[in-house]
FIVEX-444579 format. One line per 2 residues: number of its first residue (from 1); their letters; for each residue x, y, z of N, C-alpha, C. Coordinates in steps of 0.2 Angstrom, whole numbers, plus 5000, padded with zeros to 4 digits. Layout:
residues N
NUM	a	X/Y/Z/X/Y/Z/X/Y/Z  ... .
***
This chain:
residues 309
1	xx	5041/5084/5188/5043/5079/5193/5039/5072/5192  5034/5074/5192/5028/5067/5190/5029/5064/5184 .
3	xx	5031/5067/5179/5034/5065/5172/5039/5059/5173  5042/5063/5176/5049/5059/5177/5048/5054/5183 .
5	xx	5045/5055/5187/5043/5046/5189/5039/5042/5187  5034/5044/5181/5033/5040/5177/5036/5038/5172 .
7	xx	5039/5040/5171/5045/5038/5166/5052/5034/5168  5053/5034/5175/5058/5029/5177/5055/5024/5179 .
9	xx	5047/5024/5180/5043/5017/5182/5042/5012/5176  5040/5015/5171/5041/5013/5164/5048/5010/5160 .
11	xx	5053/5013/5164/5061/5010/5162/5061/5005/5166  5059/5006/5173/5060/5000/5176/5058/4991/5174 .
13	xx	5050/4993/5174/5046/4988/5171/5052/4986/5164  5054/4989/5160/5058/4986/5155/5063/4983/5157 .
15	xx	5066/4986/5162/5074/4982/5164/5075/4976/5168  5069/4976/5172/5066/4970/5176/5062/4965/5171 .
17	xx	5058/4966/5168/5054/4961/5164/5055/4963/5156  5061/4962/5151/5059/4965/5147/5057/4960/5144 .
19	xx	5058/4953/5144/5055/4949/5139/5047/4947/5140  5044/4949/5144/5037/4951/5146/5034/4959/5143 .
21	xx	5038/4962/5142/5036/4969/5139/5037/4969/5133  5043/4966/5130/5044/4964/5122/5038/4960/5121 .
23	xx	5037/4955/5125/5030/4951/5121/5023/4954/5120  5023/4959/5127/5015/4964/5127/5018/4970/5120 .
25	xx	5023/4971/5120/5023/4976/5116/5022/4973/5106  5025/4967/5107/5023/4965/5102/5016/4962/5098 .
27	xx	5014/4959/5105/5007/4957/5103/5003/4963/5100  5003/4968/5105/4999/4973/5103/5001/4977/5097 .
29	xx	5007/4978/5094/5008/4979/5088/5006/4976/5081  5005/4970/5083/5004/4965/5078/4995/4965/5078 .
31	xx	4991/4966/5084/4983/4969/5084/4982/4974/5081  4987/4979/5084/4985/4987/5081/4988/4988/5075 .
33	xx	4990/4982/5072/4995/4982/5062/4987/4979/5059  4984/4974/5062/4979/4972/5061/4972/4976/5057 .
35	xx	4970/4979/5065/4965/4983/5065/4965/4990/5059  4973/4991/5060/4971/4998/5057/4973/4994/5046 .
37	xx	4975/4989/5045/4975/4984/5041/4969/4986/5038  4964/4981/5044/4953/4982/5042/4952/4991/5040 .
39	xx	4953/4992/5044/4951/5000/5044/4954/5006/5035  4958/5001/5035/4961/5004/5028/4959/5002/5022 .
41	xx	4960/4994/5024/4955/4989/5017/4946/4992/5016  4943/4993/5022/4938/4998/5023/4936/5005/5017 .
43	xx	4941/5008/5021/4942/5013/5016/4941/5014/5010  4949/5010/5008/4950/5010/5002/4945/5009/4997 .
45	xx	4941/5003/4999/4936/4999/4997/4929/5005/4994  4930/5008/4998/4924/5013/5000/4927/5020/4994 .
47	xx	4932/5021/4994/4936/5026/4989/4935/5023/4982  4937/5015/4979/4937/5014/4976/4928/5013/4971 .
49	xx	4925/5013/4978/4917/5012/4975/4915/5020/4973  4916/5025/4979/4914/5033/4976/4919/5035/4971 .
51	xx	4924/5032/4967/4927/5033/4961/4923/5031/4954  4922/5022/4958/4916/5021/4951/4910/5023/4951 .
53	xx	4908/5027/4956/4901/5030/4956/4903/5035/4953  4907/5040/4954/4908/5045/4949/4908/5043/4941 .
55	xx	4909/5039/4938/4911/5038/4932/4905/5032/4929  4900/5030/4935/4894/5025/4934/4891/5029/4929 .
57	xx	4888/5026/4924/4882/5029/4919/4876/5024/4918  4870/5028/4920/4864/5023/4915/4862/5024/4910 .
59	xx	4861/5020/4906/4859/5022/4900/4853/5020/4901  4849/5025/4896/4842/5025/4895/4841/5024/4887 .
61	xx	4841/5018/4885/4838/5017/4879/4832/5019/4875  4832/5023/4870/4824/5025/4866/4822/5021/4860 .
63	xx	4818/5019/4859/4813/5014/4855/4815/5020/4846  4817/5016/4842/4818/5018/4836/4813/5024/4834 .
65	xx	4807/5020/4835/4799/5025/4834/4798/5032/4839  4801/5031/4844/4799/5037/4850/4797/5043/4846 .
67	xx	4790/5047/4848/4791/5052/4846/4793/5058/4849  4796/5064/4847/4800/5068/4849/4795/5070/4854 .
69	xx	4790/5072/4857/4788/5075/4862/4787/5068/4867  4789/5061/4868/4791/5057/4872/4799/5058/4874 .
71	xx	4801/5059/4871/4810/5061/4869/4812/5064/4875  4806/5071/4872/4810/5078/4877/4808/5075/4885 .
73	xx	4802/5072/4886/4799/5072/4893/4803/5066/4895  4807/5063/4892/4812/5057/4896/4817/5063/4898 .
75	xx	4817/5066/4895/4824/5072/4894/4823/5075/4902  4817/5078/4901/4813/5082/4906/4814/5081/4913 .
77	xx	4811/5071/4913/4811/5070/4919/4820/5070/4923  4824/5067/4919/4828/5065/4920/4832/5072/4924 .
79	xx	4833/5078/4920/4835/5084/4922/4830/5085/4928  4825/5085/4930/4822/5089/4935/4821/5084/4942 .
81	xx	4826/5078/4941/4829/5073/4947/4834/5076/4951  4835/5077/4957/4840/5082/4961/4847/5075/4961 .
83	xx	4844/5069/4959/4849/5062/4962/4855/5065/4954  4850/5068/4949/4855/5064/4942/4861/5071/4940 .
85	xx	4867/5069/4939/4873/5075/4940/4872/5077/4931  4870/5073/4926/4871/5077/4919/4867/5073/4915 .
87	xx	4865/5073/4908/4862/5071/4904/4864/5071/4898  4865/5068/4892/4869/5067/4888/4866/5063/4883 .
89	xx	4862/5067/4877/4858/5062/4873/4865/5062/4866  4865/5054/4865/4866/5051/4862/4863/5047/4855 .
91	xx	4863/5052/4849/4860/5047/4843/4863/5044/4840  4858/5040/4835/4862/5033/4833/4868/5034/4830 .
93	xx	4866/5037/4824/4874/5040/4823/4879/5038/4825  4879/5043/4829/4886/5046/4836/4886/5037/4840 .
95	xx	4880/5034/4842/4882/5027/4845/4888/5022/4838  4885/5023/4834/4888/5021/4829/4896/5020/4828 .
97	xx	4895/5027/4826/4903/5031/4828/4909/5027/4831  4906/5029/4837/4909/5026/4843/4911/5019/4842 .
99	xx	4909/5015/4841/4908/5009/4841/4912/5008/4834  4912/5010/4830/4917/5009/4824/4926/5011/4828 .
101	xx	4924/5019/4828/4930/5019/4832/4934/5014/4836  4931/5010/4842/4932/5005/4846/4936/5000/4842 .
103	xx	4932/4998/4837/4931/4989/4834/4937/4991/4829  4938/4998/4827/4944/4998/4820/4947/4993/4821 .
105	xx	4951/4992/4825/4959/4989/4824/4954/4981/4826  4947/4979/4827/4948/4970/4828/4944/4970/4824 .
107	xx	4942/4972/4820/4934/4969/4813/4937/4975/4808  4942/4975/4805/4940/4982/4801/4937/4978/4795 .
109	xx	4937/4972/4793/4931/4969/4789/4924/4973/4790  4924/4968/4793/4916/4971/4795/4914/4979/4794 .
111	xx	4918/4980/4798/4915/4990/4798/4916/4992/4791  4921/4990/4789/4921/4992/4779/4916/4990/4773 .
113	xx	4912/4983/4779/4907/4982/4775/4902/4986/4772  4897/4988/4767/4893/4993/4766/4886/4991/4767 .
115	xx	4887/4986/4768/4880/4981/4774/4880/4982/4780  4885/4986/4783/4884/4982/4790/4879/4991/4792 .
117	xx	4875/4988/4794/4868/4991/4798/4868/4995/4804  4865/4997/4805/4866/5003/4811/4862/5001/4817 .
119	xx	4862/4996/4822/4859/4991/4826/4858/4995/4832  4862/5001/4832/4862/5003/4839/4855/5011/4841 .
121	xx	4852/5011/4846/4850/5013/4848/4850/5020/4848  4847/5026/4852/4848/5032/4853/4848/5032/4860 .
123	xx	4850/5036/4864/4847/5033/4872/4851/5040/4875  4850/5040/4882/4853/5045/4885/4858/5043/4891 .
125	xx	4863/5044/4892/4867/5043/4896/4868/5049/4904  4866/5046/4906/4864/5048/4915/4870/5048/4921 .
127	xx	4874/5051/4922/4878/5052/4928/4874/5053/4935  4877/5051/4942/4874/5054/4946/4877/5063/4951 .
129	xx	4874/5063/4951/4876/5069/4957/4879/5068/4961  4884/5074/4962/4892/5072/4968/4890/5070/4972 .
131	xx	4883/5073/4976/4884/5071/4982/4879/5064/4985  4879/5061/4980/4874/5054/4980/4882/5048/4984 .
133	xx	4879/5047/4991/4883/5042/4995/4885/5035/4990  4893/5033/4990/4894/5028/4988/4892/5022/4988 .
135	xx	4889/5021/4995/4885/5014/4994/4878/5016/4993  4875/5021/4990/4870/5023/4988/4869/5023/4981 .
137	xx	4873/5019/4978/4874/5021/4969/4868/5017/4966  4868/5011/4969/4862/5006/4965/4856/5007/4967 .
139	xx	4856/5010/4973/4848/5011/4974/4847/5016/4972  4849/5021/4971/4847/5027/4966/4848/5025/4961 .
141	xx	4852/5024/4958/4851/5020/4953/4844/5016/4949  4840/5014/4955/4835/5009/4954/4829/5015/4955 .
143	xx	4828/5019/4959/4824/5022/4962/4823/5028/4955  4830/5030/4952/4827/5033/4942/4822/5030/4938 .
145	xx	4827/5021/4938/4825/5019/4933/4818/5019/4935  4815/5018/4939/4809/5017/4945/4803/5022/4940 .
147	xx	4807/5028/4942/4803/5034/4941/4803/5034/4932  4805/5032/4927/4804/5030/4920/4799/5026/4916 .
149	xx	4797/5021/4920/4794/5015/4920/4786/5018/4916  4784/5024/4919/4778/5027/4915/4777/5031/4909 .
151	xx	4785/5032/4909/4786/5035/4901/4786/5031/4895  4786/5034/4890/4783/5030/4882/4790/5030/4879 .
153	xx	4790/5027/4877/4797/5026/4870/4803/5023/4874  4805/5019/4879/4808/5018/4882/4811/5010/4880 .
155	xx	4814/5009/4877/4815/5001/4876/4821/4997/4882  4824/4999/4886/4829/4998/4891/4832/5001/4897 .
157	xx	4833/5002/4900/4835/5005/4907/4842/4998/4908  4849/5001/4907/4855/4998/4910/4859/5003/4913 .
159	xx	4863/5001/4920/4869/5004/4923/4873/4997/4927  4872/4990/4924/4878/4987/4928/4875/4985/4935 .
161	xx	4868/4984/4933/4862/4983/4939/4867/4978/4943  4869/4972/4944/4872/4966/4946/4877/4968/4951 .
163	xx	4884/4969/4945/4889/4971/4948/4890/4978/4955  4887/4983/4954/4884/4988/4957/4880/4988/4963 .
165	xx	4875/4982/4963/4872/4981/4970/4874/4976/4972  4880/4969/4970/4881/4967/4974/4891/4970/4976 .
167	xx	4893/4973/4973/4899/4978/4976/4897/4981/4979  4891/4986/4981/4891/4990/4985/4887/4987/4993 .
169	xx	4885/4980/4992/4882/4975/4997/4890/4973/4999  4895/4971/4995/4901/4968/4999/4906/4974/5003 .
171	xx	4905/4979/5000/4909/4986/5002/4905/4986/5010  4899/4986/5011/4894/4987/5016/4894/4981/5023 .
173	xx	4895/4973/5021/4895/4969/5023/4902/4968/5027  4907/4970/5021/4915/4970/5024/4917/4976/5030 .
175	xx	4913/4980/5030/4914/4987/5033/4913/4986/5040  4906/4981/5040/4901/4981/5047/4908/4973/5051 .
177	xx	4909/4968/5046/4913/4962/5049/4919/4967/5051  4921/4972/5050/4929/4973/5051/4929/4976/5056 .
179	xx	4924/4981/5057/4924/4984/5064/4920/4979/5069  4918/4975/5069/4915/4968/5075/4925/4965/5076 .
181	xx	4928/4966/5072/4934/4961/5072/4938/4966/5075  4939/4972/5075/4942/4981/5077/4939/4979/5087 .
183	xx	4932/4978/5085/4931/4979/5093/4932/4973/5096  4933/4965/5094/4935/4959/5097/4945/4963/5098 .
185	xx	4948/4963/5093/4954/4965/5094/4956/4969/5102  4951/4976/5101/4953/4981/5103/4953/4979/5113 .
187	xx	4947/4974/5112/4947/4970/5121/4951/4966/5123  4953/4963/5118/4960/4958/5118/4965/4962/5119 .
189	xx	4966/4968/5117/4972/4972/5120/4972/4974/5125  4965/4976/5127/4966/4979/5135/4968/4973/5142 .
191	xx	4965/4967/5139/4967/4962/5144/4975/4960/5144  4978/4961/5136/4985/4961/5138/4989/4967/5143 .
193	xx	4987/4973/5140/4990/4977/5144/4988/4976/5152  4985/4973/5153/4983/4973/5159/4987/4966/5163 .
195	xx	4988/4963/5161/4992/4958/5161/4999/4958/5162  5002/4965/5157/5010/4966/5158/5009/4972/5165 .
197	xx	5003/4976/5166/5005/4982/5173/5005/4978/5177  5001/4970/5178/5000/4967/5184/5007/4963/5186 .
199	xx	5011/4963/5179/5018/4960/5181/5022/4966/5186  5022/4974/5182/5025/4978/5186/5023/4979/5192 .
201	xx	5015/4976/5194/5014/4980/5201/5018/4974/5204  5018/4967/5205/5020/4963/5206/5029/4965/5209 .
203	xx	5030/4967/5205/5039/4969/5206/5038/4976/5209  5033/4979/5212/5034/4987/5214/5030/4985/5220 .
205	xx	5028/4979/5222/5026/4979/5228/5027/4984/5233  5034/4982/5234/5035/4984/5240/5035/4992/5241 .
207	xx	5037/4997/5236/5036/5002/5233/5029/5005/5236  5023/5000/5231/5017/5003/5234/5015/5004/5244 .
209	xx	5018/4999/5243/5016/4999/5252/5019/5005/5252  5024/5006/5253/5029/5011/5256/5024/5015/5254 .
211	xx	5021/5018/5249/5016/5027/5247/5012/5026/5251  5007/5020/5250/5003/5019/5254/5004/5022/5262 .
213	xx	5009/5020/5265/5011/5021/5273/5010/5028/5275  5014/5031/5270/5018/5039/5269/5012/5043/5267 .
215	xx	5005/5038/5265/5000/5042/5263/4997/5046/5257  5003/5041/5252/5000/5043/5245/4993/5043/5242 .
217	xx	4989/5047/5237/4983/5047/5237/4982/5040/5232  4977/5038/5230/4975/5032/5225/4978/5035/5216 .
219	xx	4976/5041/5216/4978/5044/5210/4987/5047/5207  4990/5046/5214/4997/5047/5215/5001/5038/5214 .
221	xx	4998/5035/5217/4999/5026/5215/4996/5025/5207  4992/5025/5207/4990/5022/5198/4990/5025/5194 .
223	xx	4994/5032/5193/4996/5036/5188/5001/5033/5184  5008/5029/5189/5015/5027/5183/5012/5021/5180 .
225	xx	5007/5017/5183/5005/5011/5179/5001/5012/5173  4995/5019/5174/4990/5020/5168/4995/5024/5165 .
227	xx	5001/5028/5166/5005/5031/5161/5010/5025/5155  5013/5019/5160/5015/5015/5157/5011/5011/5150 .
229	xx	5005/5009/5153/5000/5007/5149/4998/5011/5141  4996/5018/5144/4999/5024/5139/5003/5021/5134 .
231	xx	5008/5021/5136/5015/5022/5132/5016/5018/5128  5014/5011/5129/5015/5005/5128/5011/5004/5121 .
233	xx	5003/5008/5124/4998/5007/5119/5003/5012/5114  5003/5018/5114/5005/5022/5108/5011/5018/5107 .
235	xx	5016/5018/5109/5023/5015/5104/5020/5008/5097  5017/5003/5102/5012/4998/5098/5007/5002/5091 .
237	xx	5005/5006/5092/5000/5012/5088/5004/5012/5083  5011/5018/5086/5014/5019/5078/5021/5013/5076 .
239	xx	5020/5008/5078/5025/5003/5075/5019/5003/5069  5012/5000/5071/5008/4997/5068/5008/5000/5060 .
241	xx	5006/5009/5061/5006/5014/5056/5012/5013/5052  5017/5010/5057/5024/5011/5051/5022/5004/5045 .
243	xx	5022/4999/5050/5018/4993/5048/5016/4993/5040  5010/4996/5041/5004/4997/5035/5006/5002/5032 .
245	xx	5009/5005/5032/5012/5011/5027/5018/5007/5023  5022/5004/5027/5024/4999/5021/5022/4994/5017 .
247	xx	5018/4992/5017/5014/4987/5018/5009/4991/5008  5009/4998/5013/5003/5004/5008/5008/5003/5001 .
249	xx	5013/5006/5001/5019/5007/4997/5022/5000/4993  5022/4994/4996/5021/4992/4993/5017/4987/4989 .
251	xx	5010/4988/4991/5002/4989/4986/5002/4992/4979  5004/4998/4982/5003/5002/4976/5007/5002/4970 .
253	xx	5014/4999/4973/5020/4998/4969/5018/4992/4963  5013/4987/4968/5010/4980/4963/5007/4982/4958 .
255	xx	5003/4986/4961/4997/4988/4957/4998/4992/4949  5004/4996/4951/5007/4999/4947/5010/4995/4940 .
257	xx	5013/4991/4945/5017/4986/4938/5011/4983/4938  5008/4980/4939/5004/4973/4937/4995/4972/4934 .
259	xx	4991/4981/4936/4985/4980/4935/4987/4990/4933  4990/4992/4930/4991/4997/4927/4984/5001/4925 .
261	xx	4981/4993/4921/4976/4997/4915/4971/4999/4921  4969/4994/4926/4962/4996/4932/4964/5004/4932 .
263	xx	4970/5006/4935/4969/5014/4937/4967/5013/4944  4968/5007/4949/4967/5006/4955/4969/5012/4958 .
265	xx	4979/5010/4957/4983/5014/4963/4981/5019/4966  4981/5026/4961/4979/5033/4963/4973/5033/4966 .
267	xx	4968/5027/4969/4964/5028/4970/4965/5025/4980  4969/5023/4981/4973/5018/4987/4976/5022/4992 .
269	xx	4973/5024/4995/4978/5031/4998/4978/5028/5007  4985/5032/5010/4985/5029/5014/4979/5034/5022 .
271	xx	4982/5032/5028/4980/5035/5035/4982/5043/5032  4976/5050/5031/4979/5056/5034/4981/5057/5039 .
273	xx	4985/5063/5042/4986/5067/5047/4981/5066/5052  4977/5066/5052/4970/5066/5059/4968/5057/5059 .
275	xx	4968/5055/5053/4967/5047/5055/4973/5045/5059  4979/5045/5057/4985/5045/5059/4985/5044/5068 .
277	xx	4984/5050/5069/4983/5054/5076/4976/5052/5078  4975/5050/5076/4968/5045/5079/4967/5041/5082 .
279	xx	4973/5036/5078/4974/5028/5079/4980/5029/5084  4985/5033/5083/4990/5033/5091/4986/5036/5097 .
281	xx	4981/5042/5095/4977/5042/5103/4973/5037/5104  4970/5033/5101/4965/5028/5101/4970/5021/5105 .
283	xx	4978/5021/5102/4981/5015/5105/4984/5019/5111  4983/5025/5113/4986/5025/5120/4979/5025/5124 .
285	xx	4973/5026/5123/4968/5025/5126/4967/5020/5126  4967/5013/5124/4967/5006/5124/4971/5009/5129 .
287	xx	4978/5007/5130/4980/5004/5134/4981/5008/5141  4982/5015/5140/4979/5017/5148/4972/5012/5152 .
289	xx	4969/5010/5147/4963/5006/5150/4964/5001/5151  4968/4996/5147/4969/4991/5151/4972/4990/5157 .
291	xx	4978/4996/5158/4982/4998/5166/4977/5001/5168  4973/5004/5170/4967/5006/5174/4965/5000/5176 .
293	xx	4961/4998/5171/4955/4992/5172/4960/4987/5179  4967/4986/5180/4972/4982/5184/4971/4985/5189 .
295	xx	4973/4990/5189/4977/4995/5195/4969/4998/5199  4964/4998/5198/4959/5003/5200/4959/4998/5205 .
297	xx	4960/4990/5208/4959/4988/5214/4963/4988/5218  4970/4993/5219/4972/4997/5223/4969/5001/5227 .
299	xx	4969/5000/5232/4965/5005/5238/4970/5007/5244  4966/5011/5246/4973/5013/5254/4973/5007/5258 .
301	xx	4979/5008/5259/4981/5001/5264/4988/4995/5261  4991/4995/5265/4995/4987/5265/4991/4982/5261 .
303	xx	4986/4980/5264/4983/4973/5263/4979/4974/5255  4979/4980/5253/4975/4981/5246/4981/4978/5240 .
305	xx	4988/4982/5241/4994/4980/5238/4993/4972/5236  4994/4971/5243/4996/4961/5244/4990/4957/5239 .
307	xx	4982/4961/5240/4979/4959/5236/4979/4959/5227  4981/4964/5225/4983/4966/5220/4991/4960/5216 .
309	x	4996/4959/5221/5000/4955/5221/4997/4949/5220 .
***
């Protein structure tokens, strides 16, 4: 029975004001398309860097001269790092190889030449360990090459120093602005919805008095307005998710035709099931709150109502 009269108080507000509740409904959907927008771009961003972190290498380059027991102990340190995932020595040769391979089909001159010299080094190629945090690639990264610096034979230390610390500075920088934007947004909603229950209390006056008289508790009175709030906040929630999922679909579908070779898409994923259900509990708590924060100056009495009107 309480269900249902906050569910007729909810129809009401629409019948009597709807072009005030289309506008609270819209606003907030177009906040809550926003926010979960940030919260995705976030993500993504964050998925797309622990992908390249998975696939990041350093090279550890060795001095033509290195002698083999300098060799083994670059070898040694590297394996006995709990940060480094594998190790993979690379000789000249084999760097050769490779590099002919690549260049076949754009210099096959040159590589057929019987001059051309073997310039490339010997060096070890470094992956890190799964469980090394995404925005922790460059500073582990740096904290290896760190611990190399005392060993012999060592002509280079690279992994993409630049690009690595300042993508994982803008993954970290975007992350911190999106949720200050999340949290300005998410108060902006509560004073809207606070805005449309004070129109419904305004129309239910004389309603309230009446409970009031007959002896209704505080919590009997501010229930259909913190339930409406509710409602208002979820419907707004999953407009927003339908939103961004369109929105997700056709991302991907860009990405697909257009930046194929990146290998972006499959990495672009949308809200799971609990994210999902997060962000509709998270928009019916916004807006229960905004109707709270309204209606909580309701107290026993006639002259409380009038105030609140």
């Amino acid at each position: 029975m309480r269900l249902n009269e906050c569910l007729r108080g909810f129809r009401r507000s629409w019948v009597h004001h709807t072009g005030m509740q289309l506008a609270t409904l819209s606003v907030l959907a177009a906040t809550f398309t926003v926010v979960a927008f940030v919260l995705s771009v976030s993500s993504n961003l964050k998925n797309l860097l622990s992908h390249w972190g998975e696939s990041a290498r350093m090279s550890v380059y060795l001095e033509d001269s290195i002698a083999p027991g300098d060799r083994n102990k670059v070898r040694e340190v590297l394996q006995s790092d709990a940060r480094v995932g594998s190790v993979e020595y690379i000789a000249k040769e084999k760097a050769t190889a490779a590099f002919k391979e690549k260049m076949a089909s754009h210099a096959p001159d040159l590589l057929a030449d019987s001059e051309f010299a073997n310039p490339f080094p010997a060096s070890y190629q470094v992956t890190l360990a799964k469980d090394v945090p995404a925005g922790k690639i460059a500073e582990t990264f740096e904290a290896i090459s760190a611990g190399l610096d005392p060993l012999k034979g060592i002509e280079d230390v690279l992994y993409g120093q630049s690009w690595v610390r300042n993508y994982s500075a803008f993954v970290a920088a975007l992350s911190a602005s999106g949720w200050l934007i999340v949290l300005i947004l998410v108060a902006g909603s509560v004073f809207v919805v606070g805005n449309s229950v004070r129109a419904s209390i305004s129309a239910r006056r004389d309603e309230i008095e009446i409970l009031e008289l007959v002896g209704a508790t505080q919590s009997m009175i501010r229930a259909p307005f913190v339930f409406e709030g509710a409602l208002m906040g979820l419907v707004a929630a999953a407009v927003s998710l339908a939103v961004n999922f369109g929105f997700h679909l056709w991302e991907v579908k860009l990405l697909r035709a257009s930046l194929a070779f990146a290998r972006m898409a499959p990495d672009l994923a949308f809200f799971g099931f609990a994210a999902s259900l997060g962000i509709l509990v998270s928009g019916a708590l916004v807006g229960a709150a905004g109707a709270y924060f309204t209606v909580r100056r309701i107290n026993d009495g006639w002259s409380a109502s009038q105030r609140v009107a």
